[in-house]
Backbone as JSON Lines, residues from 0, in Angstrom:
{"i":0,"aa":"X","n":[137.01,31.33,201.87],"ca":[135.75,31.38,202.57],"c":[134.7,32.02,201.66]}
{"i":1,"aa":"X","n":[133.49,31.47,201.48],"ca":[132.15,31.9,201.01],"c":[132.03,33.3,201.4]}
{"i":2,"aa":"X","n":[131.63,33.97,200.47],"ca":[131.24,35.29,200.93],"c":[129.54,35.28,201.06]}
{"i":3,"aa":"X","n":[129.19,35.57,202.19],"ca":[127.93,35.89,202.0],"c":[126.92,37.06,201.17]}
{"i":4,"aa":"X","n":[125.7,36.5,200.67],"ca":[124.77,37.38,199.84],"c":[124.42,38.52,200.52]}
{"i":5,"aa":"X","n":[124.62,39.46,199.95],"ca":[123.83,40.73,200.72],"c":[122.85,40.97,200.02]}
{"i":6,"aa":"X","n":[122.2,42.35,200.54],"ca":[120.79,42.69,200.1],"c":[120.93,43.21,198.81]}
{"i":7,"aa":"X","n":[121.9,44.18,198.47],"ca":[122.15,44.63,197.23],"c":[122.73,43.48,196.2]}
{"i":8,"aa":"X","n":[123.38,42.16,196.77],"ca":[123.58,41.38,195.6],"c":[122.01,40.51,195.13]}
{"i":9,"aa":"X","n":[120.95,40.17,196.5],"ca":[119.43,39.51,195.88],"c":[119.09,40.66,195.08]}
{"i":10,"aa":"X","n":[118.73,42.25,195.72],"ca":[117.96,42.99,194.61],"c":[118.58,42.71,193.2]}
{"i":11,"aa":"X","n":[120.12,42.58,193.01],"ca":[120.37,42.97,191.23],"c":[120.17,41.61,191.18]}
{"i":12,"aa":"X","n":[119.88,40.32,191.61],"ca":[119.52,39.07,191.13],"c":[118.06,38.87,190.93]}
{"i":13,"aa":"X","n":[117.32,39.63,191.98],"ca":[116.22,39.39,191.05],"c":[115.68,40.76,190.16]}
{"i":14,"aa":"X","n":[116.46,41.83,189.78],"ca":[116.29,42.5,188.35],"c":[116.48,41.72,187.82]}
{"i":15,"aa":"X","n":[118.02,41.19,187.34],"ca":[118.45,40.16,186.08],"c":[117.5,39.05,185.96]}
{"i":16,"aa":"X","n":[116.44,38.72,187.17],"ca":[115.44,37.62,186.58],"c":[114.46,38.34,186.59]}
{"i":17,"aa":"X","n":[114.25,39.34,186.72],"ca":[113.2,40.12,186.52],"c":[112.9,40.58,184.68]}
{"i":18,"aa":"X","n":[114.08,40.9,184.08],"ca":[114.3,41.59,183.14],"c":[114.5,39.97,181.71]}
{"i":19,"aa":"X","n":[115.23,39.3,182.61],"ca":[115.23,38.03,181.21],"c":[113.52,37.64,181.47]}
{"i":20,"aa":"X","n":[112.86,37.89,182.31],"ca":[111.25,37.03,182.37],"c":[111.03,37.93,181.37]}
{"i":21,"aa":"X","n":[111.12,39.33,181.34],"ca":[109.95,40.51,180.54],"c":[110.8,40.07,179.05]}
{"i":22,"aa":"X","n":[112.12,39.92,178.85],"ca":[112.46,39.97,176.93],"c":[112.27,38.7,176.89]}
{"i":23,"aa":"X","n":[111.71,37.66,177.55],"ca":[111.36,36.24,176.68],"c":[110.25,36.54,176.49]}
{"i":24,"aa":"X","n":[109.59,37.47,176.4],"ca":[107.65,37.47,176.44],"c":[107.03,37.28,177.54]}
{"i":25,"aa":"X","n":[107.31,37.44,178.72],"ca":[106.37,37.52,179.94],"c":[106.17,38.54,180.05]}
{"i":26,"aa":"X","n":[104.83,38.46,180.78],"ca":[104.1,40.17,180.8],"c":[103.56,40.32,182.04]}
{"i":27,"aa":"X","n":[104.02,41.56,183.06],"ca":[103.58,41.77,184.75],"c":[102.37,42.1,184.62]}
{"i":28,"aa":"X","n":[101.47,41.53,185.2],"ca":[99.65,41.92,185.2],"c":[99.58,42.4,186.24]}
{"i":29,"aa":"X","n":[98.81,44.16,186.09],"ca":[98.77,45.19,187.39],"c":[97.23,44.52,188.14]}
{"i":30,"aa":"X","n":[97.45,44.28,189.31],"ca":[96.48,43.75,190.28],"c":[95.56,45.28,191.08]}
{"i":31,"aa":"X","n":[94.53,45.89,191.2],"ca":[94.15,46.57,192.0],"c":[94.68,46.4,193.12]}
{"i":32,"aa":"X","n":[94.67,47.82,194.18],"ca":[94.63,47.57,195.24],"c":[93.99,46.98,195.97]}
{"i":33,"aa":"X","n":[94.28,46.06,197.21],"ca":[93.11,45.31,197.81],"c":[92.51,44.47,197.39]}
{"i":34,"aa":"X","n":[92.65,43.85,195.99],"ca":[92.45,42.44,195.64],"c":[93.77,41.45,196.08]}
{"i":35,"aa":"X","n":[93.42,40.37,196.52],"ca":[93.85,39.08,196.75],"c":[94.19,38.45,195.42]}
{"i":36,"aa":"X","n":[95.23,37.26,195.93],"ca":[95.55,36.53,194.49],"c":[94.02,35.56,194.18]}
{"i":37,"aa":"X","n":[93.39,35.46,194.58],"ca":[92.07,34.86,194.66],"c":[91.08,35.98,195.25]}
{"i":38,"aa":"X","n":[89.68,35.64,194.22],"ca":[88.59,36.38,194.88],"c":[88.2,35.1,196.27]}
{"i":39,"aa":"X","n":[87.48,36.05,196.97],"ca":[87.63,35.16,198.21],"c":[85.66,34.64,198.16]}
{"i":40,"aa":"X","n":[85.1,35.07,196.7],"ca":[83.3,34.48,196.69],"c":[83.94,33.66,195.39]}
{"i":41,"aa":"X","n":[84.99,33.62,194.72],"ca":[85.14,32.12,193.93],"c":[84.69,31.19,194.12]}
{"i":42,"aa":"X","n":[83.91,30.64,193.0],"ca":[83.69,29.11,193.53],"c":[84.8,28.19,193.65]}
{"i":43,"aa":"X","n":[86.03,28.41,193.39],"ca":[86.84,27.5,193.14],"c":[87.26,27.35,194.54]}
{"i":44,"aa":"X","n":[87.71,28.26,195.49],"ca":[87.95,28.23,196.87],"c":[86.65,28.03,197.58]}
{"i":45,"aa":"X","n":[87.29,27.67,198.69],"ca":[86.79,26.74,200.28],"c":[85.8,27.93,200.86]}
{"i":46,"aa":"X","n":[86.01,29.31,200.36],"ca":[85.49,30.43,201.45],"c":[84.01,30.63,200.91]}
{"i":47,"aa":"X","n":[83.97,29.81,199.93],"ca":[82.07,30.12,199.48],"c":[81.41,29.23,200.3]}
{"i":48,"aa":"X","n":[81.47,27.99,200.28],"ca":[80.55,27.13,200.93],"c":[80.3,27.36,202.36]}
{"i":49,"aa":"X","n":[79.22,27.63,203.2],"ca":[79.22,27.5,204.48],"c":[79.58,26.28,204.95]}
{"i":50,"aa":"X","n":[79.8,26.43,206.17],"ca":[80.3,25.74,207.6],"c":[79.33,25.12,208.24]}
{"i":51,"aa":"X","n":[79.62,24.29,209.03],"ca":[78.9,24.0,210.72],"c":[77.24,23.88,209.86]}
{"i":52,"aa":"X","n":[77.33,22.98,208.86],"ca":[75.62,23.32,208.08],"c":[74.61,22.02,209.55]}
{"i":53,"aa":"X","n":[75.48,20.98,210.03],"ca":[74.7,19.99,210.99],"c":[75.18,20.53,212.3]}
{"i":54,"aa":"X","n":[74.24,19.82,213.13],"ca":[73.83,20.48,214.4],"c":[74.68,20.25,215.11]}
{"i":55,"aa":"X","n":[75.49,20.79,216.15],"ca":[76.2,20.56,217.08],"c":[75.88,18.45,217.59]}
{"i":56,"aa":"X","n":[77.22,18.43,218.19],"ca":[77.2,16.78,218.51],"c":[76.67,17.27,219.88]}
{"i":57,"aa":"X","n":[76.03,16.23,220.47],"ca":[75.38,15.69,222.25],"c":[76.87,15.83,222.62]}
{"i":58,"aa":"X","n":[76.96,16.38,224.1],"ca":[78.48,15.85,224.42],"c":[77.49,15.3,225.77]}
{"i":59,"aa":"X","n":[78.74,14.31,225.86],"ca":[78.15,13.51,227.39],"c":[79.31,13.8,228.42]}
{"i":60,"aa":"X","n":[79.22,14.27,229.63],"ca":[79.68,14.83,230.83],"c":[80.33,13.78,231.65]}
{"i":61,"aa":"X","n":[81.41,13.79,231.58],"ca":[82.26,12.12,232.37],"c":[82.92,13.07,233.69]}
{"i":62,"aa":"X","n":[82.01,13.21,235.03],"ca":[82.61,13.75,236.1],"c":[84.17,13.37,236.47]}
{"i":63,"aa":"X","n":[84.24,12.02,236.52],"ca":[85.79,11.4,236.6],"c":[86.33,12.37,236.23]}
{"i":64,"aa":"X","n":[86.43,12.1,234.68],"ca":[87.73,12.77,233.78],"c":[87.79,14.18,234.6]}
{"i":65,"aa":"X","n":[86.9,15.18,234.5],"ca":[86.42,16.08,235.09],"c":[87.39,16.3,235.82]}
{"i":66,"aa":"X","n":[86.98,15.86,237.0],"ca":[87.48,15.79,238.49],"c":[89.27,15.62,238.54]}
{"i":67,"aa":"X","n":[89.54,14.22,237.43],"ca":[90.83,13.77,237.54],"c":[91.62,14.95,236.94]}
{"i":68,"aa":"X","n":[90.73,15.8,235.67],"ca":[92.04,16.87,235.17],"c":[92.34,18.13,236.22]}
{"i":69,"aa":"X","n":[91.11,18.53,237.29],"ca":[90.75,19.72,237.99],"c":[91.88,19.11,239.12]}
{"i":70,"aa":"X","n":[91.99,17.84,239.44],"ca":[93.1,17.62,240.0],"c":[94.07,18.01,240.19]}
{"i":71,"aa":"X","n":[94.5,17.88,238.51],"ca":[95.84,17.96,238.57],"c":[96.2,19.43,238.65]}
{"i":72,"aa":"X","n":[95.03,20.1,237.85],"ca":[95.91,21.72,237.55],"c":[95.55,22.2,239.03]}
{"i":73,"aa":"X","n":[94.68,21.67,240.19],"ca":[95.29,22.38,241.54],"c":[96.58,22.07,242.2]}
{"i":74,"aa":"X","n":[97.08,20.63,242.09],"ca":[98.53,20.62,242.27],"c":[99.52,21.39,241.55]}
{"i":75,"aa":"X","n":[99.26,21.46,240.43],"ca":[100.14,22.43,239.6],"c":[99.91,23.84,240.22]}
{"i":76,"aa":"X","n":[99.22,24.07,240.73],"ca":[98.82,25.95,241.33],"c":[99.08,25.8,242.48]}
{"i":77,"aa":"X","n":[99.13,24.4,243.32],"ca":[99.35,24.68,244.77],"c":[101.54,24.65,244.76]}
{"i":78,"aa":"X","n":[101.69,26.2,245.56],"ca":[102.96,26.48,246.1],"c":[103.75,25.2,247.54]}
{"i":79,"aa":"X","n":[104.6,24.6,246.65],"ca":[105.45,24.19,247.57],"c":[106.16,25.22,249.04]}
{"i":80,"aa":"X","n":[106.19,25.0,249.83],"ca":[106.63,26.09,251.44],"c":[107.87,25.86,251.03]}
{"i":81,"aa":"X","n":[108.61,27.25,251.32],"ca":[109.68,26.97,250.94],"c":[110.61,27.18,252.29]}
{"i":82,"aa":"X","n":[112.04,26.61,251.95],"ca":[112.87,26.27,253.16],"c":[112.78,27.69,254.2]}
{"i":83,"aa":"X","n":[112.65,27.46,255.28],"ca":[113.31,28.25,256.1],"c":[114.92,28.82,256.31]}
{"i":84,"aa":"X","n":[115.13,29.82,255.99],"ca":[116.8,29.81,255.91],"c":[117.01,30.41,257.27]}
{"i":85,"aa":"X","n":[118.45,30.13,257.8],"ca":[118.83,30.04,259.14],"c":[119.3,31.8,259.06]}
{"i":86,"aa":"X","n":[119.03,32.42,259.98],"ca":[118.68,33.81,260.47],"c":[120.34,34.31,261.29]}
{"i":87,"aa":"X","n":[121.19,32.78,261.49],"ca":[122.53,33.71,262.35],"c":[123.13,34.53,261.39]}
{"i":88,"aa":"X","n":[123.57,35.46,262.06],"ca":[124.68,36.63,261.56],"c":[125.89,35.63,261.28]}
{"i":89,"aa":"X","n":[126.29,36.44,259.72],"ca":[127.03,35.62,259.0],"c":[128.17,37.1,258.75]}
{"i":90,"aa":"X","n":[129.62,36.13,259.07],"ca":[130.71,37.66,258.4],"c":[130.15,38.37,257.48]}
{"i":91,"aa":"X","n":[130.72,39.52,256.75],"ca":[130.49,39.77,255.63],"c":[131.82,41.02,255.34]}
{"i":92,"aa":"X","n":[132.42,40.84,254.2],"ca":[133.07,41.67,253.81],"c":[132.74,43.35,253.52]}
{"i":93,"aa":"X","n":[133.9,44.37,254.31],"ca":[133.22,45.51,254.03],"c":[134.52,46.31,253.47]}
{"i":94,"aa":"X","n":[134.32,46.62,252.51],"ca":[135.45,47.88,252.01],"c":[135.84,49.49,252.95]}
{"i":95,"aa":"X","n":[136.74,49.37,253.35],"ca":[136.96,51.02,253.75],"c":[137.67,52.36,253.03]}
{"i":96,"aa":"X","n":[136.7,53.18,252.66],"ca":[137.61,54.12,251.62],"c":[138.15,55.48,252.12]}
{"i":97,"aa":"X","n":[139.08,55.63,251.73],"ca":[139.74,57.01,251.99],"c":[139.13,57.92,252.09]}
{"i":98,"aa":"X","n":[139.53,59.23,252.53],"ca":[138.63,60.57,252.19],"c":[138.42,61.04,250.64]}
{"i":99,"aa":"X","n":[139.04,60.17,250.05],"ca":[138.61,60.63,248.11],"c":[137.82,59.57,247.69]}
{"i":100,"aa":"X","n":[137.43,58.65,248.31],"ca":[136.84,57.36,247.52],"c":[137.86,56.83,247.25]}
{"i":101,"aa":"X","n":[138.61,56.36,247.47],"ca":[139.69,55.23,246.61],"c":[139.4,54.22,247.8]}
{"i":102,"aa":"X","n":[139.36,52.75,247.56],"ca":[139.07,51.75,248.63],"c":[140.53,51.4,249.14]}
{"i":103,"aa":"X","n":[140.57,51.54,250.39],"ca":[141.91,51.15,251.26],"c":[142.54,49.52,251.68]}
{"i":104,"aa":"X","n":[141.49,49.02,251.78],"ca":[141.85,47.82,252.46],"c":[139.82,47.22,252.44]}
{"i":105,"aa":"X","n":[139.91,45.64,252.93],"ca":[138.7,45.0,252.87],"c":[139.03,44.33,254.47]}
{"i":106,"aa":"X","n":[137.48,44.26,254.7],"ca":[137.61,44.07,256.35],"c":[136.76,43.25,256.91]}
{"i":107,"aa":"X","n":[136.42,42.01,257.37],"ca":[135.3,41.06,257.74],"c":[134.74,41.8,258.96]}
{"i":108,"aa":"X","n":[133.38,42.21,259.13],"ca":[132.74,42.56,260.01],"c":[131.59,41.3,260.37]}
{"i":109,"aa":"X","n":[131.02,41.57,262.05],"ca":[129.9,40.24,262.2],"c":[129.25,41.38,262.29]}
{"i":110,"aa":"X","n":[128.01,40.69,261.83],"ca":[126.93,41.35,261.9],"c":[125.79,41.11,263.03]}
């Protein structure tokens, strides 16, 4: 059976790729705190250009649809009545215990 990876076998796997990256000539570049892997006023990213530059669209008001969805979510909110359950006294089992608590015997009582 496969033995599964634990945490201490990923950490020494990624030293050993940690350590062959740095003696082939790779070099870790210290990032400030609170910089991003991207400046976020780059021109190269999406976050410079504004948004929403044209005017909102006309919307046109279709009561139907309206009406047909307000429909439905009041059936969905309206409570089904639920059954009436029948009220006769039904046996029911009752335990009788000794003067120490230990249970003696079980006994159908009507209620």
């Amino acid at each position: 059976m496969k033995k599964p990876t634990s945490k201490e076998d990923i950490r020494s796997q990624l030293e050993r790729e940690t350590e062959r990256f740095l003696r082939g000539g790779g070099e870790v570049e210290n990032v400030p705190r609170g910089l991003g892997a991207e400046d976020a006023l780059a021109p190269g990213n999406g976050a410079s250009k504004r948004l929403f530059l044209e005017p909102p669209a006309k919307r046109t008001f279709v009561p139907e649809v309206v009406a047909a969805i307000e429909e439905r979510r009041k059936a969905l909110l309206k409570r089904t009545p639920q059954r009436k359950r029948s009220r006769l006294p039904r046996p029911r089992r009752k335990t009788i215990y000794d003067d120490f608590g230990e249970p003696l015997r079980k006994v159908w009582i009507d209620e």
